[in-house]
N, C-alpha and C positions, 0 to 999 in steps of 0.2 A: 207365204204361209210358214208357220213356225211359232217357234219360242226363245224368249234371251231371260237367261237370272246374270241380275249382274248385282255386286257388291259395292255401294257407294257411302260418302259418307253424308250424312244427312245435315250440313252445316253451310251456313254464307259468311260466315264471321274470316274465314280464310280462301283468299284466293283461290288458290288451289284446291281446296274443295270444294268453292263453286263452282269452276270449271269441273271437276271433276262429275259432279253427280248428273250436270247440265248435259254434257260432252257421252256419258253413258245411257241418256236415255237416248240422244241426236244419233250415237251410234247403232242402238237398237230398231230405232224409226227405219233406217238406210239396209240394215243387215233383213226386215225383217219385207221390204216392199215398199217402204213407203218414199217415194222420192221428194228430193227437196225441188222447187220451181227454182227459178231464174230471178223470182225479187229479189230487189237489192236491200240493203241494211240488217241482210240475217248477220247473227251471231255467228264469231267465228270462236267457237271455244279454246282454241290457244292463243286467244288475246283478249278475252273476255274478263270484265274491271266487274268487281262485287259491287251489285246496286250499293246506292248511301240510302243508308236505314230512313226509310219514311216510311208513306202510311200505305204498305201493303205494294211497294213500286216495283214494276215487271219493265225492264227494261230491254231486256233480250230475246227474240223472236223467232223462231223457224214456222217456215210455211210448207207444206207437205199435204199429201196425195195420196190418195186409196189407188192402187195399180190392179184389181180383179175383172172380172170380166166384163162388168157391169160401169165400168171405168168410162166406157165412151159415151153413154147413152143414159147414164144417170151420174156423172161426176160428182165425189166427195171432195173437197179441198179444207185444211184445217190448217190454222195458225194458232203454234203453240208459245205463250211467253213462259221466261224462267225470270222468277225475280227472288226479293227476298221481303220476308213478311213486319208488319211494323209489330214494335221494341221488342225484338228477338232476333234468334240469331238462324230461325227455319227457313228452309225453301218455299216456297209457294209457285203456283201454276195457275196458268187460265188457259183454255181452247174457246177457239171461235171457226166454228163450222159453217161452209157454204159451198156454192156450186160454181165456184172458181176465183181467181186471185187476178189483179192487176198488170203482173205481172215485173212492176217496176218500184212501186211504190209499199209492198209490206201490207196491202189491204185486200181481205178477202170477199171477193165479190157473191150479189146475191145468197147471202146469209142466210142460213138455216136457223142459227142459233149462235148469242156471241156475249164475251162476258163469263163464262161459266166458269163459280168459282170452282175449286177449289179455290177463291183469293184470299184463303184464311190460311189453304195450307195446312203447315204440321201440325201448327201452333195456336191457342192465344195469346193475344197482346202480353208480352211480358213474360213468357213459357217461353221453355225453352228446347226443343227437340231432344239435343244430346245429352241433357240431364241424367234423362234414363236408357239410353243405347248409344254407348262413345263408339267409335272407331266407323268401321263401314258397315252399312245395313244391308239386310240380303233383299231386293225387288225384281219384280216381273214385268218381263211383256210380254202380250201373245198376239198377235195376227189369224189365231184358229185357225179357219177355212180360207181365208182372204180376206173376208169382204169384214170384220169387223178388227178393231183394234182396243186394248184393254197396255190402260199403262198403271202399276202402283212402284213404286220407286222404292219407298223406303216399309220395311213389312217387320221390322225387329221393336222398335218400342212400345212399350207398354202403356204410355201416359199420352201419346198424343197420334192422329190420326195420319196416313199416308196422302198423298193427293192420292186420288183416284179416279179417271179417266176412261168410262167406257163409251164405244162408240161400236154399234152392230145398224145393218141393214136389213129392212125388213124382211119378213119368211115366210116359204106357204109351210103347210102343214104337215110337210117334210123336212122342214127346216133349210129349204132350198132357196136363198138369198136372191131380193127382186128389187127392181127402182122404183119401188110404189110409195115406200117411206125410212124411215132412219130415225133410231132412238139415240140418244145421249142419256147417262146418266154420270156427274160429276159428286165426288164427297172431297172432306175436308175436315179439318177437327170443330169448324164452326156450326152449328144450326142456324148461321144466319147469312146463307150461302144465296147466291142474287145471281140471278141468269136475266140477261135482257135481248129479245128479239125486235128483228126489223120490221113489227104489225105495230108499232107505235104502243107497244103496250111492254112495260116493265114488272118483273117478276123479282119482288125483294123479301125479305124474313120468309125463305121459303123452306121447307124441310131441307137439311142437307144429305137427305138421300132421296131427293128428288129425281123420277124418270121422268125423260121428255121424251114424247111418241110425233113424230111431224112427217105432214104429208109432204111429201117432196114436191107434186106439182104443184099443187097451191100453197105449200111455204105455212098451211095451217098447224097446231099443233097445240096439245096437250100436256098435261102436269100432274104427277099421280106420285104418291110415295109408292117404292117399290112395292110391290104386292104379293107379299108374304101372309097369310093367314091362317092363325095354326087355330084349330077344329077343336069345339071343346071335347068332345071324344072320340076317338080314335079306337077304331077296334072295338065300340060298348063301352071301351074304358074312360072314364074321366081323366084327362091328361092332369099330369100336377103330382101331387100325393110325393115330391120326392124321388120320384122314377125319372128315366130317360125317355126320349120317345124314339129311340133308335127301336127295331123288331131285330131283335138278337143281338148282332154287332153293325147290322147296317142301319144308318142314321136317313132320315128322311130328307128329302130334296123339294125344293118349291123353285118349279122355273117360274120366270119373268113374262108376264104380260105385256104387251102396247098398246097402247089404245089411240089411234091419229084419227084427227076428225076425215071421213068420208072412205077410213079404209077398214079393211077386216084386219078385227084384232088380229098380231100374232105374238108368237112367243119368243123371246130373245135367247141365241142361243150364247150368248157370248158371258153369260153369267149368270149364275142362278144361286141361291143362297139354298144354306142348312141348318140341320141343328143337329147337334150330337157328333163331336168328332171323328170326319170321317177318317183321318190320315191326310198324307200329302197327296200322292194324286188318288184318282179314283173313278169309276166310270157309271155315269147314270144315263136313265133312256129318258132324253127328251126327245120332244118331236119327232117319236117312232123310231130311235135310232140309238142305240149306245154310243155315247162318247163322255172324251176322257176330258175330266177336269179337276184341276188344282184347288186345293183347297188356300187361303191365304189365313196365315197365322190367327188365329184369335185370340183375342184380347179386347180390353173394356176401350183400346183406343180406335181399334177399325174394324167392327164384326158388328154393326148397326144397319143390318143391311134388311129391310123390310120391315113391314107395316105389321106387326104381331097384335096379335088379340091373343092376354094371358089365361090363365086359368079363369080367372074371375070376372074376365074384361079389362083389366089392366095394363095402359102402357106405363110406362115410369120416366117420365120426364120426355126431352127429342130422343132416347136413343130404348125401340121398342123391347122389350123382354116378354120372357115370360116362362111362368112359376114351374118348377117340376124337371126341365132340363138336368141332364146327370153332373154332376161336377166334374168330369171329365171336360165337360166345355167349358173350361175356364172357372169353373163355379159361378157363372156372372148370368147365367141364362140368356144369353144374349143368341141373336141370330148369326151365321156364318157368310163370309163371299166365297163363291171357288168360281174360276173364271176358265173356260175354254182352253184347254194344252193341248196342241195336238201334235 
């Protein structure tokens, strides 16, 4: 349980800043609970060779383990690649979630869920991360409670999106984490982010703020754009007109839904979106309970985070808005992420 901010730089173009940004999340995973297995071929980031620029190539692997309580009797196992994204010079990511690993060969067994990009990463084709944030970028991990993990690495530029990496276990309505199911959701700077599961069915041009809600026994599982819905009025008041819709200086909070085929929704506590700049950290009551959560920087390149319906009914393109937000957030009306700190 816990939290790492660590400061990397967000480039593959140099060795040692590949290692470096690779080598900073590997050591948050370790500091934070999550242990590595015994496969063979992980990465060893003090001898780790910058992929050759192709088309989105993830050649370096760690496989890793949820350690909570729930560890014996409902096993998480994820393998995470570090690669580098094609013609540019950005990181990218993919996780591949399931209910254990090989244990020799790098492959994670009985799959939940695998493929999941971020495989677009910072960037698009030809974009270039450091353009608009040189040096090291300030990013987060958190482990909450235990039982879920939230990785965003790079949270400083402006023009292009962080990989983003949530992963929670389902809750009763306590928010007391259970083996009944398990959500993912992954972003990336592309809208055309492609998760493929082991039911023979592939999921491609899919939102890139796609949740995935899956029942653990049956391996079933759903697909929903986060579920943000802002009310055309609020208070009698028509939302819009150029106002905020914070109620004095506090900004409104939308937790996360699940929805897995054959189980009761619940709410995900490991992330929850806003609008109206709350601050850095800050505490909202989900699921009957105050806790404390981070907000992550906003900006037009990673604060897309829910399915908004504007004043008018308007989304504006893949990345949802809407009208009325005070220009304290960014002036972009965009929705916020703030992720579980505890």
């Amino acid at each position: 349980m816990g939290t790492v901010t660590m400061h990397s730089p967000a480039n593959t173009l140099k060795e040692a800043d590949y290692r470096h940004w690779g080598k900073d999340i590997s050591d948050a995973l370790t500091t934070l609970g999550f242990p590595k297995t015994d496969d063979t071929g992980q990465v060893n980031w003090d001898t780790a060779v910058v992929p050759t620029l192709t088309n989105w190539l993830h050649t370096d692997y760690e496989i890793r383990h949820f350690s909570d309580a729930l560890q014996d009797t409902a096993p998480l196992f994820f393998k995470l690649t570090y690669g580098r994204a094609s013609g540019a010079s950005g990181p990218c990511m993919t996780i591949t979630l399931g209910k254990g690993s090989t244990g020799n060969t790098g492959t994670i067994t009985d799959i939940l869920g695998g493929g999941v990009s971020p495989h677009q990463g910072l960037i698009s084709a030809g974009d270039s991360m450091v353009s608009s944030a040189t040096g090291d970028q300030i990013g987060y991990v958190s482990s909450g409670d235990g039982s879920m993990l939230a990785i965003i690495p790079f949270c400083d530029s402006s023009t292009n999106a962080s990989p983003t990496i949530i992963i929670d276990r389902s809750r009763d309505s306590a928010g007391t984490p259970n083996g009944e199911g398990v959500a993912v959701m992954a972003n990336g700077n592309s809208s055309q982010s492609s998760y493929t599961v082991n039911l023979s069915q592939t999921m491609t041009s899919t939102p890139s703020n796609g949740l995935y809600a899956f029942n653990y026994a049956s391996k079933q599982w759903s697909i929903g754009a986060v579920p943000v819905i802002i009310p055309h009025f609020i208070n009698d008041q028509v939302v819009g007109g150029g106002g905020g819709l914070a109620v004095g200086v506090v900004g409104i909070i939308f937790p996360w839904t699940c929805h897995a085929p054959g189980l009761i929704p619940w709410q995900m506590l490991a992330a929850i979106s806003w609008t109206d700049d709350p601050g850095g950290e800050f505490t909202a009551r989900v699921s009957g309970a105050s806790r404390n959560y981070l907000r992550i920087t906003l900006s037009t390149a990673h604060c897309q985070y829910g399915q908004a319906i504007a004043r008018q009914g308007n989304v504006y393109g893949d990345y949802p808005r809407i009208d009325g937000i005070s220009t304290a957030s960014y002036s972009s009306g965009y929705i916020g992420l703030a992720i579980l700190w505890a």
